[in-house]
PLY file of the C-alpha trace (Angstrom):
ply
format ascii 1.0
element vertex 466
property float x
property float y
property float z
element edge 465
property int vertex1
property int vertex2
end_header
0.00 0.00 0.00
2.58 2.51 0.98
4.61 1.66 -2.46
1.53 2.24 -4.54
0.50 5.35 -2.62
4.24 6.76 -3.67
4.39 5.55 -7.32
0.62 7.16 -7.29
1.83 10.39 -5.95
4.93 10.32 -8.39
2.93 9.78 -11.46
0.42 12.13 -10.05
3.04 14.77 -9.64
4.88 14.72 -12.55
2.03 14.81 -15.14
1.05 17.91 -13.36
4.49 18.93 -13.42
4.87 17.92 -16.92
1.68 19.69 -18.34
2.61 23.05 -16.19
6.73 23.17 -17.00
6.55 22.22 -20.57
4.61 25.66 -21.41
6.67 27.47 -19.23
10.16 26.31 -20.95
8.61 27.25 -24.47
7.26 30.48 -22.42
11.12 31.44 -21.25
12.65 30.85 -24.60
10.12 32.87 -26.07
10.54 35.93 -23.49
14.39 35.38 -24.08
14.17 36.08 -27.63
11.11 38.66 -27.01
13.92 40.47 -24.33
17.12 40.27 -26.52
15.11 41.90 -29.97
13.85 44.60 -27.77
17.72 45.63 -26.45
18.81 45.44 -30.01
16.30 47.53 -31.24
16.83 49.88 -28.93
20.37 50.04 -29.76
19.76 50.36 -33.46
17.25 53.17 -32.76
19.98 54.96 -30.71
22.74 54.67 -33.39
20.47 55.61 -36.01
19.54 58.55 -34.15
23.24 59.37 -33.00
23.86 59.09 -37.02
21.19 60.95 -38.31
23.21 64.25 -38.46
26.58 62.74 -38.80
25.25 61.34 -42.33
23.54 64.33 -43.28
27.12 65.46 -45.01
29.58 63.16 -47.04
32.65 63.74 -44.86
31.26 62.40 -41.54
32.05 58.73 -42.15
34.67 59.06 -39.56
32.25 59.86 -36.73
29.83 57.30 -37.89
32.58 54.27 -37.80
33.67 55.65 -34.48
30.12 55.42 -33.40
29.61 51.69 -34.76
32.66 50.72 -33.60
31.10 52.13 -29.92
28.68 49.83 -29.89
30.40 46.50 -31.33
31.83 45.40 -28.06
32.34 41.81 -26.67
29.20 39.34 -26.21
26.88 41.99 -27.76
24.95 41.51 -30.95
27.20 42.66 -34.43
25.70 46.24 -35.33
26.67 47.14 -38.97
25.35 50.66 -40.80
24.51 49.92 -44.88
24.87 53.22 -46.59
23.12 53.63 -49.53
25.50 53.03 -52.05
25.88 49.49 -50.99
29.03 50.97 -48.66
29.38 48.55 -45.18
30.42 50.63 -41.74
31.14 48.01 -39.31
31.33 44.51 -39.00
29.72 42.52 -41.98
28.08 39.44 -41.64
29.11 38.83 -45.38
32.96 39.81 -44.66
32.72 42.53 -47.52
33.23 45.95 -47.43
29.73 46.12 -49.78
26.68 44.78 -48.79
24.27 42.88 -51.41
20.99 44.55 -51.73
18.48 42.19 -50.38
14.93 42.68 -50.24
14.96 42.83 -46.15
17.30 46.10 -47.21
15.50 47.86 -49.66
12.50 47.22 -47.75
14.16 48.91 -44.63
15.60 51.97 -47.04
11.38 52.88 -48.10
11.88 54.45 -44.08
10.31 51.07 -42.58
11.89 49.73 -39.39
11.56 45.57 -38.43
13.07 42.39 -37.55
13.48 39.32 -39.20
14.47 35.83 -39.04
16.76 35.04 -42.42
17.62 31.53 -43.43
20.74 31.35 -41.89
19.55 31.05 -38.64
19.02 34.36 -35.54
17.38 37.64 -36.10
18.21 40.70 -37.42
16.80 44.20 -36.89
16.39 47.08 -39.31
16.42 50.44 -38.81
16.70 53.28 -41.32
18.50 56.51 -41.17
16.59 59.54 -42.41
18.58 62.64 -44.36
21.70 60.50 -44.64
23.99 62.30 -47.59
23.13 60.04 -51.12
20.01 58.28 -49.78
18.51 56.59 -46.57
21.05 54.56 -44.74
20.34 51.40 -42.61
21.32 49.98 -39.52
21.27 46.48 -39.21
21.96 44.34 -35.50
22.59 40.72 -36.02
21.62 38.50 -33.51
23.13 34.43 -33.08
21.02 32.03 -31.85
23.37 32.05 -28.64
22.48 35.73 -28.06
19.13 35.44 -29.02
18.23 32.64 -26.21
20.39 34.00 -23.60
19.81 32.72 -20.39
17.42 30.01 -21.35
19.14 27.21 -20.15
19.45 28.93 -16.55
15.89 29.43 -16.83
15.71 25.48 -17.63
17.70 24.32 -15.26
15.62 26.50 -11.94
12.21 25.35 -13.27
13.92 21.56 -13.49
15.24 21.98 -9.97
11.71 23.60 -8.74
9.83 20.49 -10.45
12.15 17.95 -9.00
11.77 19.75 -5.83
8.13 19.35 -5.69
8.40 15.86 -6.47
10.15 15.03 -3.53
8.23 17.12 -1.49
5.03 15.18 -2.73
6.83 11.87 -1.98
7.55 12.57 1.53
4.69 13.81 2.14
2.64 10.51 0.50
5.34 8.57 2.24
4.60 9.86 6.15
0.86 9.46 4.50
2.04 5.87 3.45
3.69 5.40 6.70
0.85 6.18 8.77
-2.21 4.37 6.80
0.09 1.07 6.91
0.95 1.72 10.41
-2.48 2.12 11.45
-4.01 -1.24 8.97
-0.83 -2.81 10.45
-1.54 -2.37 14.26
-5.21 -3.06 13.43
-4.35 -6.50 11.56
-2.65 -7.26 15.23
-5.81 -6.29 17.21
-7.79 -8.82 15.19
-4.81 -11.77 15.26
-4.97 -11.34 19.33
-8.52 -11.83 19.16
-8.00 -14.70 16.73
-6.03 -16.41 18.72
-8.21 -16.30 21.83
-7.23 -12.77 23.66
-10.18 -11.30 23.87
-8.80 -8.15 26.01
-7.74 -7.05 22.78
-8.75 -3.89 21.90
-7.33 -1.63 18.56
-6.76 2.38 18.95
-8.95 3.76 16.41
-6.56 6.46 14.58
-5.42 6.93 10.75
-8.50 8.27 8.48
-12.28 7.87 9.45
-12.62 5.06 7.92
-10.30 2.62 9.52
-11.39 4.95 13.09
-14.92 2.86 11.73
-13.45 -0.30 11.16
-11.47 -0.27 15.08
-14.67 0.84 16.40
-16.46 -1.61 14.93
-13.79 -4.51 15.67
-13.52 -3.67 19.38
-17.75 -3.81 19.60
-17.42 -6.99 17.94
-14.57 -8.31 20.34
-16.83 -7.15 23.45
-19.83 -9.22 22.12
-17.96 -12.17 21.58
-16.37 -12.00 24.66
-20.14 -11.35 26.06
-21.42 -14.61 24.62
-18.90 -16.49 25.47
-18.52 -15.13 29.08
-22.93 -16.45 28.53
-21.93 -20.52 27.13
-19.42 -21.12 29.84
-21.78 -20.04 32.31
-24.71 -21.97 30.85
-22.26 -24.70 30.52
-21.11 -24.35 34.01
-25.09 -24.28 35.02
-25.65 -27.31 32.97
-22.56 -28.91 34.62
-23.79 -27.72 38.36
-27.52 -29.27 38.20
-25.86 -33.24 37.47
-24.83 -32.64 41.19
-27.92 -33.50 42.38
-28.30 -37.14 40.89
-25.01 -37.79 41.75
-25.45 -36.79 45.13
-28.12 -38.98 45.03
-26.62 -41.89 43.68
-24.20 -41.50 46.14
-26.79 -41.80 49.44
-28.12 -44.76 47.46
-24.39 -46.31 47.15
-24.56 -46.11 50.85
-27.41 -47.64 51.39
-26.12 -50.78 49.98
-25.86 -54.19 51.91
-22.95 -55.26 50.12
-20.20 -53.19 51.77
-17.41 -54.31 48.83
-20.24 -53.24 46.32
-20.75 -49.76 48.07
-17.51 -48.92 48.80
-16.73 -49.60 44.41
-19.86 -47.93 43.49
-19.27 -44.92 46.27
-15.45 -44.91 44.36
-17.09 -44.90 41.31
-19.65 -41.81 42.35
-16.60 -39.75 43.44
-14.94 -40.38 40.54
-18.29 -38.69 38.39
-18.29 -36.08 41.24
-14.66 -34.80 40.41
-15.37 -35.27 36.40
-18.59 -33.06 36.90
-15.99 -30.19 38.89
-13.56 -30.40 36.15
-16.22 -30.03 33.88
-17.40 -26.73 35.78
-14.10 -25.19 36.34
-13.15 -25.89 32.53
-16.47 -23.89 31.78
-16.08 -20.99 33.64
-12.34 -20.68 33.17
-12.16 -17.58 30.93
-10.88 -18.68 26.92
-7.63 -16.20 27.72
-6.41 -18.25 30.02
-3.33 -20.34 28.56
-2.34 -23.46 31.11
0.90 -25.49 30.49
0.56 -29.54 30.99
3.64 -31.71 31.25
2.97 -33.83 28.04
5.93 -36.34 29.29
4.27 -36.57 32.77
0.57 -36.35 31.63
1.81 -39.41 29.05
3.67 -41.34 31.79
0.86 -40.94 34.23
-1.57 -42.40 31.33
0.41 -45.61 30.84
0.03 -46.34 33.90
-3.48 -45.60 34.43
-4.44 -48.10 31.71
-1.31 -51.00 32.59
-3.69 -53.63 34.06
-5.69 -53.54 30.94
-3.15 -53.46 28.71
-1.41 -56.64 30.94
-5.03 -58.26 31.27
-5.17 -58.32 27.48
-1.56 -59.58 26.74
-0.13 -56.65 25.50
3.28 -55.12 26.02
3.77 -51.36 26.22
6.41 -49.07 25.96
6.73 -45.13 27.11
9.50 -43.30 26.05
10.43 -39.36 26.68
13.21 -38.05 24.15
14.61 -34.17 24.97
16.55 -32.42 21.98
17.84 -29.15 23.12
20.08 -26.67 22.47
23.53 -26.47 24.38
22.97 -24.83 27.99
25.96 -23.16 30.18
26.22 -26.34 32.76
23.57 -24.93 35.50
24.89 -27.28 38.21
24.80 -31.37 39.06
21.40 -32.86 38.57
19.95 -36.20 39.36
20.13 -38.43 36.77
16.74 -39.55 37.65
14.93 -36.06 37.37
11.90 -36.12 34.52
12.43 -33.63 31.91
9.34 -31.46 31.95
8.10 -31.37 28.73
5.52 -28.38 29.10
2.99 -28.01 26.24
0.51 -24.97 26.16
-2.93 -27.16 26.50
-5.13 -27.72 29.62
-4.10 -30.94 31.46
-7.56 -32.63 31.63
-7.86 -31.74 27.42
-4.16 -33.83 27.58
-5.21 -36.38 29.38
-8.70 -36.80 27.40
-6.67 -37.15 23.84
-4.04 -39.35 25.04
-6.77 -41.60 27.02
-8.69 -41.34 23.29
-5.65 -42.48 21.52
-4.91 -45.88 24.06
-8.34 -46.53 24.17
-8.68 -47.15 20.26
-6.03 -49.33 20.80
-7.27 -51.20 23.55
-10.31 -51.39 21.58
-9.53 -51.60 17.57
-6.76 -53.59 18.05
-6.33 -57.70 18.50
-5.22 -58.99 21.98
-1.85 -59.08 22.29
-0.90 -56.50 20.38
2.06 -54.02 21.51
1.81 -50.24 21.82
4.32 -47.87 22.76
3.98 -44.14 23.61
6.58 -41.81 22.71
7.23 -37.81 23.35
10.11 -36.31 22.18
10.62 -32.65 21.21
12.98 -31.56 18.50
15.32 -28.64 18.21
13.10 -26.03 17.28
11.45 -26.46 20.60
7.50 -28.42 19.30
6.51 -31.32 21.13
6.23 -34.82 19.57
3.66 -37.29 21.07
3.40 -40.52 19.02
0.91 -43.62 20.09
2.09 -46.21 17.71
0.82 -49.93 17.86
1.71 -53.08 15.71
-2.05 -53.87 14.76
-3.81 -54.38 11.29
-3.91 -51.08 10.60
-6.85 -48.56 10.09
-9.61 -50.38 7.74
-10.10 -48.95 4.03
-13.58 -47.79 4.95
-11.81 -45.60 7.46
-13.05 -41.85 7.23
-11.56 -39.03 9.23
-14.25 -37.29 10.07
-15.80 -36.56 13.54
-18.98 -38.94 14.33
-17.85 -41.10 11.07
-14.79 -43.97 11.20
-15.89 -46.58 9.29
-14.43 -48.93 12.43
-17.85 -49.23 13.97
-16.99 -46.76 16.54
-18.23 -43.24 16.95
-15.15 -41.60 15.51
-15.14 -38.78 17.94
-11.66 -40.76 19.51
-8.75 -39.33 16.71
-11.28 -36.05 16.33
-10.95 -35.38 19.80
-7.26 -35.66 19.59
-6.91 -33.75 16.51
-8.92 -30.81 17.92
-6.65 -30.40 21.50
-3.79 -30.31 19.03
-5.19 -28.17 16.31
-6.56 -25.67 19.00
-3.22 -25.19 20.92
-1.46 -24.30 17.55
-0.40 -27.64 16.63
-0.97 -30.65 13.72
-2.66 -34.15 13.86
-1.30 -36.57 11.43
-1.86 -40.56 10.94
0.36 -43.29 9.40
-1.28 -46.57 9.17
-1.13 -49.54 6.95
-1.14 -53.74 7.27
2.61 -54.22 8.14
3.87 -51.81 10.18
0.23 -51.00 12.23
-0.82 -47.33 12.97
1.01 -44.68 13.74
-0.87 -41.18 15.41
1.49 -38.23 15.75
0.20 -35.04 17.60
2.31 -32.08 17.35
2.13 -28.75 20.46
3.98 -25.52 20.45
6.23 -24.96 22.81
5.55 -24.03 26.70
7.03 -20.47 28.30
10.73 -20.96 28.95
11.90 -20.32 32.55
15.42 -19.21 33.78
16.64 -22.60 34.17
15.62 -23.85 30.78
12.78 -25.93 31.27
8.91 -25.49 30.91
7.16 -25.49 34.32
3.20 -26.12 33.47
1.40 -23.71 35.68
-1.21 -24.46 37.82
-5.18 -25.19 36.73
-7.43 -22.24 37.69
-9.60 -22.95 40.58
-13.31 -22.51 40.38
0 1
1 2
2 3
3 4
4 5
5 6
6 7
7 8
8 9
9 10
10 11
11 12
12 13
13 14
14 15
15 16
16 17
17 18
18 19
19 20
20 21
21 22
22 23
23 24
24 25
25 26
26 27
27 28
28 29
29 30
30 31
31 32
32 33
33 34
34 35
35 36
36 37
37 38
38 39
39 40
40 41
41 42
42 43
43 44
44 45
45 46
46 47
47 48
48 49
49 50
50 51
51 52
52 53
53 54
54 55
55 56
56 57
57 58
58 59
59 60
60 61
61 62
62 63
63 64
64 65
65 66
66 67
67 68
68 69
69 70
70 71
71 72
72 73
73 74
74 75
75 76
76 77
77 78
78 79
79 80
80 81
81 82
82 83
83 84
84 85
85 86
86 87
87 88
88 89
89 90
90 91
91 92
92 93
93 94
94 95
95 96
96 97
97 98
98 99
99 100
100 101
101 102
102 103
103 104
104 105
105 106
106 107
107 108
108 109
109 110
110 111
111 112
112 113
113 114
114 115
115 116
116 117
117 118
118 119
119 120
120 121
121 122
122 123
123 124
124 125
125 126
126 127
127 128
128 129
129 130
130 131
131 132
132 133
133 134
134 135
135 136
136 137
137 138
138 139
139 140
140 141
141 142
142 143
143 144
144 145
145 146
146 147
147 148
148 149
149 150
150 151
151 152
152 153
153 154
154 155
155 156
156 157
157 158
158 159
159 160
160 161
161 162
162 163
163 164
164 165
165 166
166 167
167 168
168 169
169 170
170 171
171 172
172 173
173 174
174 175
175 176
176 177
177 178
178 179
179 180
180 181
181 182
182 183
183 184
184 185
185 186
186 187
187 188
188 189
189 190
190 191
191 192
192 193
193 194
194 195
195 196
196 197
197 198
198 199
199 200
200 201
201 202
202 203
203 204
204 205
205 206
206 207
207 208
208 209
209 210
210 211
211 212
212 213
213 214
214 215
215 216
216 217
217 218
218 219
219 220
220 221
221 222
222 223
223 224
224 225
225 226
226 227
227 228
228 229
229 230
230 231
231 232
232 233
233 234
234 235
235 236
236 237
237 238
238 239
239 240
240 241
241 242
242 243
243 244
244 245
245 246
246 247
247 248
248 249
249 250
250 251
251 252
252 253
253 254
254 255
255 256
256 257
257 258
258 259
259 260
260 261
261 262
262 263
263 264
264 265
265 266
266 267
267 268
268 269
269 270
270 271
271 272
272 273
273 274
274 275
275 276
276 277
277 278
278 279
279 280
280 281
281 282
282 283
283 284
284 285
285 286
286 287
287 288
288 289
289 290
290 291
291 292
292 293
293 294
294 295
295 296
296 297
297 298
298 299
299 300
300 301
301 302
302 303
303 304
304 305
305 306
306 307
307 308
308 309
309 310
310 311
311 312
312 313
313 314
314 315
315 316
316 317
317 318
318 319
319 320
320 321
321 322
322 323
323 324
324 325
325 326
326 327
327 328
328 329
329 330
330 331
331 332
332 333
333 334
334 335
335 336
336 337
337 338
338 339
339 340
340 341
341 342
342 343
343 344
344 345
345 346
346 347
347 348
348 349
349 350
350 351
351 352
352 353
353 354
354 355
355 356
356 357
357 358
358 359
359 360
360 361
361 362
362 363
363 364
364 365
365 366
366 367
367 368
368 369
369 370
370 371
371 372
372 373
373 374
374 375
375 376
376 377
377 378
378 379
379 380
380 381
381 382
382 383
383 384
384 385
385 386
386 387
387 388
388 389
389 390
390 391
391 392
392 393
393 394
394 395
395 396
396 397
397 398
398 399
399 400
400 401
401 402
402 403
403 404
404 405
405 406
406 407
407 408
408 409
409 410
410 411
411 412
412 413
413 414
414 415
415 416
416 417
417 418
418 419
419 420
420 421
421 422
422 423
423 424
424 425
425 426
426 427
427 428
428 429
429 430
430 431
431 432
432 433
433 434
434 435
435 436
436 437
437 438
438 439
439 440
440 441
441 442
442 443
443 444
444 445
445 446
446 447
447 448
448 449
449 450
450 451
451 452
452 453
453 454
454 455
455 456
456 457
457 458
458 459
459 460
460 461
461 462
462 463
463 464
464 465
């Protein structure tokens, strides 16, 4: 934008220039020539009236050459007197002492005074001399071409240098113009990628010209009314979330009531267990969508394998978790057990982690024969992402197989993989799947990296509390 506003005001500029300068150079030249005829025919006029006398008697041909030869001084047009027998007083532009009777002559000897432009290039300018001794003399100033446009080129040269001055002067100014419509679009484009990305205390300065004043106005109204409904679902959500406290409060006394004391206790276990998932549910409703917690993904992954060992050993299947670090070379901070985890912080809610990694086992558990291994690996790589990988050694996904959410083509829901796809897509990251008969299936989810602390490593900050 800025480039085409310049090239705009340069074109702009200079056909203005152009159609305003062009009349003025031929205007210049013409004054030129307009100025130097006048001064010559003034200074015929004056010799022919400082001769008129002189000539009036046959031995004052001294005076007059003395009088031509006055006026014939350096850088001044040749001035030449044409008595009328053909006689030459002064320079001649012929180089003879006798001048050829032209018409322009014998015009200027009927008593008529003029200029005019001969073949040969300049101007010349006539003036006869009454009462001269033998007939009317003439006196003739010859101007060059050089004398005649005197001072043209200066002329050229300031109105060049005033044109190319106002150019410039219209480019800076369309620049700071430029400079401060792409400055404005360019903090406004901001505003709206904050907002885009989930900061909805964003807010753009309306400034630049009243139109994008409209178009901040209207962007931070529409930021405040998505931030309205939003503030709205989470609460209806966390309503929604709040009433399933009462059956479960419920089920609860009924647990209790139970003869079986085993068969209380398990079900009692089981009620706290939807008691806590019902909180998490609430506190992930009304946590506002600004808020950005870290998970370990190493820790959240370890702590997964383990949750879901017996079934994996009560099925016959081996499994494998494996955390791989790749970073970049660190002044030694000090001796550190060689047992410490390496926090491998990701920028995604730890209950979101732990429902796409518990997605990802459980198609294995479920999709997959009896028997067959899984492994889970994180690793991150040098420019900081985090890798997880759930790979097993299975059949593979079947041909019918359709990534789409409610659609797998399995016979499962197909909200497992979409569930995983969208907690990596929404933090910034990529879902990707490699499957086929001989090597099994291979899902890779991709995260951003968490905020760096002093010491190097990731810490994943506590979950809000409702």
């Amino acid at each position: 934008m800025r480039r085409s506003l310049l090239l705009l005001t340069a074109a702009t500029t200079a056909l203005v220039l152009t159609a305003l300068l062009v009349p003025l150079t031929l205007l210049t030249r013409t004054h030129a020539a307009d100025r130097t005829t006048a001064e010559a025919t003034a200074r015929a006029q004056w010799v022919a009236h400082a001769l008129g006398p002189a000539l009036a008697t046959a031995d004052e041909r001294e005076t007059a050459e003395q009088t031509v030869e006055s006026v014939n001084t350096q850088d001044l047009p040749t001035t030449s007197l044409l008595l009328a027998n053909g006689t030459v007083i002064g320079p001649n532009p012929g180089h003879s002492s006798r001048a050829r009777a032209t018409d322009a002559i014998r015009l200027a000897r009927t008593g008529r005074a003029f200029t005019y432009e001969p073949s040969t290039g300049g101007r010349q300018v006539l003036v006869p001399v009454q009462g001269a001794a033998g007939g009317t003399a003439v006196v003739q100033v010859t101007l060059t071409e050089r004398q005649l446009y005197a001072g043209t080129m200066t002329s050229w040269l300031v109105l060049a240098g005033i044109g190319v001055g106002l150019v410039l002067i219209g480019l800076l100014l369309a620049d700071r113009l430029g400079a401060r419509l792409v400055g404005a679009t360019r903090r406004l484009a901001r505003t709206a990628d904050r907002l885009a990305a989930g900061d909805l205390t964003a807010r753009a300065t309306p400034e630049g010209p009243p139109e994008l004043r409209l178009v901040a106005g209207q962007l931070n109204h529409l930021a405040t009314r998505i931030d309205e409904l939003l503030t709205a679902e989470r609460e209806n959500a966390a309503d929604l979330a709040h009433r399933l406290r009462t059956p479960v409060a419920a089920l609860r006394l009924d647990a209790e009531t139970l003869r079986d004391t085993e068969e209380a206790h398990r079900i009692a276990a089981d009620v706290a267990a939807l008691e806590r998932s019902v909180d998490d549910v609430i506190r992930k409703a009304r946590r506002p969508l600004r808020d950005a917690p870290y998970a370990d993904l190493a820790a959240v992954a370890r702590e997964r394998a383990e949750f879901w060992l017996p079934l994996a050993e009560d099925q016959g299947r081996t499994t494998e978790t494996t955390t791989e670090t790749s970073t970049h070379p660190q002044p030694d901070p000090g001796p550190t057990p060689a047992t410490a985890p390496v926090p491998v912080p990701v920028p995604v809610p730890e209950d979101d982690l732990t429902a796409a990694i518990d997605a990802l086992i459980g198609n294995v558990l479920d999709h997959t024969p009896q028997g067959t291994p899984f492994r889970i690996a994180v690793r991150t790589t040098p420019e900081g992402t985090a890798e997880l990988t759930v790979a097993d050694e299975g059949p593979g996904l079947p041909p019918t197989y359709a990534a789409e959410r409610g659609t797998s083509g399995g016979g499962s829901t197909g909200l497992g993989l979409d569930i995983a796809r969208r907690t990596a897509e929404d933090a910034g990251g990529t879902f990707a799947i490699a499957s086929d008969a001989a090597s099994g299936t291979r899902v890779t989810l991709t995260f951003p990296p968490g905020p760096p602390t002093p010491s190097g490593t990731r810490p994943a900050p506590p979950e809000p509390t409702d």
